[in-house]
Legacy VTK file of the C-alpha trace (Angstrom):
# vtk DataFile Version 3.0
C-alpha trace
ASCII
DATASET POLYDATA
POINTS 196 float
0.000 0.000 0.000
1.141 3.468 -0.978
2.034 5.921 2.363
-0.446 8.722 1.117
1.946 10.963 3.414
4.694 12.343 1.040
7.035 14.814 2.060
7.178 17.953 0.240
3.537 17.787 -1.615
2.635 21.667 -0.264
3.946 25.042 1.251
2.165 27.364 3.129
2.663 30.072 0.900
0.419 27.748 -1.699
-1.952 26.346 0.826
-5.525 26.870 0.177
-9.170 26.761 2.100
-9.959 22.656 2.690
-6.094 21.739 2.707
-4.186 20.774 5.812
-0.719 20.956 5.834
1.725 18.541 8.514
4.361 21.292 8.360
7.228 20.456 10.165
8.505 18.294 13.325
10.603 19.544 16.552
12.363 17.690 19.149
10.732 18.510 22.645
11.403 17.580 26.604
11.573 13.510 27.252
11.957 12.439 23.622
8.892 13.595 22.599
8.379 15.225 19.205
6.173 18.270 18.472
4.221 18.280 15.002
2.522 21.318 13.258
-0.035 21.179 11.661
-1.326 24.236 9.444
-4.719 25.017 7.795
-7.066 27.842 5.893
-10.013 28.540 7.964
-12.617 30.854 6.625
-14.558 32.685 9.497
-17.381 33.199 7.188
-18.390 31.699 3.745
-18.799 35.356 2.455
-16.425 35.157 -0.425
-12.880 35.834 -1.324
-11.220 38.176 1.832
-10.298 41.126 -0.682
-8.331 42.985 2.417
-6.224 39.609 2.434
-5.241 39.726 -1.027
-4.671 43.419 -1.655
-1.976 43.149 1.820
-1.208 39.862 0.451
2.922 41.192 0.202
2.394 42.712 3.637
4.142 40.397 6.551
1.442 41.088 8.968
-1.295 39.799 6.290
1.232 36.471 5.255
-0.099 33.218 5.665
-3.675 32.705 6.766
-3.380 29.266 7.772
-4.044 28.078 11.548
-1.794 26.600 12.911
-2.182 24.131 15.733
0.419 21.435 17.687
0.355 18.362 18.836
2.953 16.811 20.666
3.859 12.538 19.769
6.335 9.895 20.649
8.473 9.734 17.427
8.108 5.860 16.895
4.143 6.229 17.243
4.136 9.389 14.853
6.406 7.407 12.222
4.058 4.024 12.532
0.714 6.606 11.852
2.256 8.951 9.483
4.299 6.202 7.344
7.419 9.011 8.248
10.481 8.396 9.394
10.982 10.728 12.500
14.374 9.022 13.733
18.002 10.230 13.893
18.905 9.516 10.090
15.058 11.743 9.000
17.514 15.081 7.862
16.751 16.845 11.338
18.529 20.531 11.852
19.033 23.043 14.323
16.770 25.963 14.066
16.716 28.554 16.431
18.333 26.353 19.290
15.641 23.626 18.108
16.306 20.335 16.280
14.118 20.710 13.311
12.326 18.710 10.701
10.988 20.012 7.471
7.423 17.555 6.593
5.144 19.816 4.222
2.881 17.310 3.674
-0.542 18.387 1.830
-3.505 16.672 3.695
-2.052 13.928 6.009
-4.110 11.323 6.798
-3.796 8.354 9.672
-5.760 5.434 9.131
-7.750 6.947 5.754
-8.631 9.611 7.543
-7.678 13.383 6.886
-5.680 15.044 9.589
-8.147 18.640 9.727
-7.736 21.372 12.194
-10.590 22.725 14.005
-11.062 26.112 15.794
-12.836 27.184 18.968
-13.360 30.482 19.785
-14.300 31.181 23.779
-14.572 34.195 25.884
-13.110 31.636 28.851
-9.260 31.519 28.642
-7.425 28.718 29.954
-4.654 29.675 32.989
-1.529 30.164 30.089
-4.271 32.300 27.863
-5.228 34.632 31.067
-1.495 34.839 32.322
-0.648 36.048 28.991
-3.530 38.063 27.806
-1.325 40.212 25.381
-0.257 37.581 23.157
-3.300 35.191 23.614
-6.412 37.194 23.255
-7.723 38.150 19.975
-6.595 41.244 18.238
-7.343 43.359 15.386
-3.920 42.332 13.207
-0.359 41.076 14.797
-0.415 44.398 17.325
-4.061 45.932 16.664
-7.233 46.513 18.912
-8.359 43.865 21.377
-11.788 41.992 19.826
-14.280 41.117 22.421
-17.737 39.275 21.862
-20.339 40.962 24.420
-17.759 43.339 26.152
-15.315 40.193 27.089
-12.137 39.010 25.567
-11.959 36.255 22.600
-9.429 33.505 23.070
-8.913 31.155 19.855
-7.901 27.485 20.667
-7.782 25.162 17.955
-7.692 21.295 17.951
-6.358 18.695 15.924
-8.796 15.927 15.154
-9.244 13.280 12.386
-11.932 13.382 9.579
-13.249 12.967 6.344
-16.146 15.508 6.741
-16.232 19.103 5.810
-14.969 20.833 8.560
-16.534 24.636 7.813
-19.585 24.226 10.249
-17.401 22.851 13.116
-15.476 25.706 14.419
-17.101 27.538 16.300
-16.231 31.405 15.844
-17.672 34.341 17.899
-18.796 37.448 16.608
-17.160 40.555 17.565
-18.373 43.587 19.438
-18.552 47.233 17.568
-15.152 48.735 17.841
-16.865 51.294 20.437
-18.211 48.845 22.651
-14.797 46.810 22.184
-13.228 50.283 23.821
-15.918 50.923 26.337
-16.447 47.579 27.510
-12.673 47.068 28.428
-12.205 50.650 29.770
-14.913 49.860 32.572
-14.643 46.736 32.714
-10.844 46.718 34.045
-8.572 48.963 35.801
-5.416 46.984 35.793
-4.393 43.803 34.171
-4.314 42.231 37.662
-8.172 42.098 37.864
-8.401 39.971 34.941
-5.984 37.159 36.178
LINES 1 197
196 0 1 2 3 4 5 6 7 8 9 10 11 12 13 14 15 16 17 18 19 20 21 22 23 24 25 26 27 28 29 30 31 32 33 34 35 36 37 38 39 40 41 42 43 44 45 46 47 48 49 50 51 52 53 54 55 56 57 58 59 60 61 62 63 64 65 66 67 68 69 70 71 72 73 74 75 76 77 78 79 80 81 82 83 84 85 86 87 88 89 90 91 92 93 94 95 96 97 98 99 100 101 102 103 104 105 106 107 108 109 110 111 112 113 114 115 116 117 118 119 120 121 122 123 124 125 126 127 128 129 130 131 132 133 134 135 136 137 138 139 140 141 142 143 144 145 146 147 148 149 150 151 152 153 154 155 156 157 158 159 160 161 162 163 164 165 166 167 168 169 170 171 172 173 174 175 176 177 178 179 180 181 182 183 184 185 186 187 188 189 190 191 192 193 194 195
């Protein structure tokens, strides 16, 4: 049987909406390896994202794709994914990380597809809420906060296996006017010690 996991098959830069992409492998704490997994998620079936593609040269508009990670033991990964994820698999040191370029377009375990899923909350988990300025939603890489009824949004996404159409499973919450974004926050909190 053919491994329908090939290296090299897709790049983020040519990833498109439905695709999932098993971008690349680092080595973690007790052996463990740490796989990425990247995906275009449309928040709304509304059409092409002109903004997107007019800033499509601009860093801060590069790359759409979600990206979530899942941590494995490297002998289970390689018996699921058909890759080999050993000493002799071309790893490198990136960044003080041992590194492992995958790109491979639409993994699949078991004939399954490998899809990512996102959750949007107003609930942030203890990391999230200790580190509000890099884990709540914002309006671009250092825009506005975006709140949904006066609260913060936190975006959590999952990796999960299936064949279905993913578009009506994330769940995505819709944002506050940009004045009650500022109002809301304003009275709501006086110091970022009240919302930890």
């Amino acid at each position: 049987m053919n491994n329908p996991n090939q290296l090299a098959t897709g790049t983020l830069d040519t990833l498109e909406k439905g695709n999932t992409l098993l971008v690349s492998a680092r080595k973690i704490n007790g052996g463990k390896i740490q796989l990425e997994f990247a995906e275009v998620v449309s928040t709304s079936d509304k059409g092409v994202n002109l903004l997107a593609m007019l800033n499509k040269s601009d860093d801060r508009f590069s790359s759409n794709a979600r990206r979530a990670w899942m941590s494995a033991e490297p002998t289970d990964a390689e018996e699921y994914f058909g890759i080999n994820f050993g000493a002799n698999a071309g790893w490198y040191i990136n960044e003080k990380r041992e590194m492992l370029e995958l790109n491979v377009l639409n993994p699949m375990i078991n004939n399954m597809r490998v899809r990512i899923l996102v959750n949007e909350t107003t609930e942030p988990t203890e990391y999230q809420a200790a580190n509000l300025e890099r884990a709540a939603k914002r309006k671009g890489k250092d825009g506005d906060y975006i709140t949904h009824d006066g609260d913060y949004i936190f975006s959590n996404t999952e990796v999960t296996l299936t064949n279905k159409d993913t578009s009506d499973m994330h769940v995505f919450l819709s944002p506050d006017s940009t004045s009650l974004t500022a109002n809301a926050k304003a009275e709501t909190f006086t110091s970022m010690d009240e919302l930890i």
